[in-house]
N, C-alpha and C positions, 0 to 999 in steps of 0.2 A: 853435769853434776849439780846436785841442790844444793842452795844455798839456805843456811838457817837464821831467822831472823827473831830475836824476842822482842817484845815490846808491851810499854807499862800500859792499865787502863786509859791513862791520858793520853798515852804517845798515839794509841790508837786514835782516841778521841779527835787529835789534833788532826789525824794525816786523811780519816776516813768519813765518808757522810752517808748515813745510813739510807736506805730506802726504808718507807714505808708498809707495811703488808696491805695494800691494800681489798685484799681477800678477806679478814678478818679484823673488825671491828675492836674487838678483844686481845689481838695479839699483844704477848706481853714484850718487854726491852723497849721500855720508852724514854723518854727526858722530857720533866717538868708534864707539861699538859699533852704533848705530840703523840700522835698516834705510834701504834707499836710498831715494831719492825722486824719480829721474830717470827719465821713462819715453820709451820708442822715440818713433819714428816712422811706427810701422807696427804693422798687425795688432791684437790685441784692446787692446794699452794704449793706440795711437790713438783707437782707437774710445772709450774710457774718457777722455780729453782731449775727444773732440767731444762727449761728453754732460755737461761741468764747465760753469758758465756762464764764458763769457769773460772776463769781471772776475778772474777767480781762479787764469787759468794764465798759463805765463809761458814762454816759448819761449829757449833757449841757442842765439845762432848765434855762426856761425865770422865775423867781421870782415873785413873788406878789408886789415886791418893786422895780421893776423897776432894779433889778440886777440880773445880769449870775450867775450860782450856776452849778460846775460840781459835780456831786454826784456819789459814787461806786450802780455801778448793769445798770441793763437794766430798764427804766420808759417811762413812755408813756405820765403823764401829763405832758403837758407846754415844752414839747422835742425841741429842734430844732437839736442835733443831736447827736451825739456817736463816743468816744477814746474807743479803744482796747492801753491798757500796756501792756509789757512785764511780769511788777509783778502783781500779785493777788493780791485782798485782801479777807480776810473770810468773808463768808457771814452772817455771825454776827455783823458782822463791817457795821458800814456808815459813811461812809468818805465823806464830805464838803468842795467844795473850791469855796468862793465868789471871783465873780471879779465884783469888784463897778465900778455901772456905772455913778457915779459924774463924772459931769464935773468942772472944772476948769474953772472958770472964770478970 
């Protein structure tokens, strides 16, 4: 059985250490000066996602409600793209991190 997991911007922040893209000089999802860590959907950095073990990538999709949802594993609906972390998580786990996209008026 799956286990469901949410967690805030930070909580992620805290638990997780991004890798790098380093395929793409441009990828966006950085902090402060560091290179991005967000890689496509397509082409060699795909390819460089299906050979991470599962545990360790984490797919950005576009929501039903109008907000970012990154989620533990590899997915395909609604993708716009994929973090590889240094830590794993068990593939019994599904790990949730919304980021709202309200605006502030």
């Amino acid at each position: 059985m799956t286990r469901f997991v949410e967690l805030s911007e930070e909580e992620f922040e805290r638990q997780f250490s991004l890798v790098p893209n380093h395929l793409n000089p441009n990828a966006s999802w950085s902090f402060d000066d560091a290179r991005g860590c967000l890689f496509e959907t397509f082409g060699d950095e795909l390819d460089f996602i299906r050979s991470q073990p599962a545990e360790n990538v984490w797919t950005l999709v576009d929501g039903d409600d109008g907000d970012l949802y990154l989620v533990s594993g590899v997915h395909v609906v609604n993708r716009i793209g994929y973090l590889v972390t240094t830590e794993s998580v068990a593939l019994d786990i599904h790990v949730e991190v919304r980021f709202s996209m309200e605006r502030e008026e």
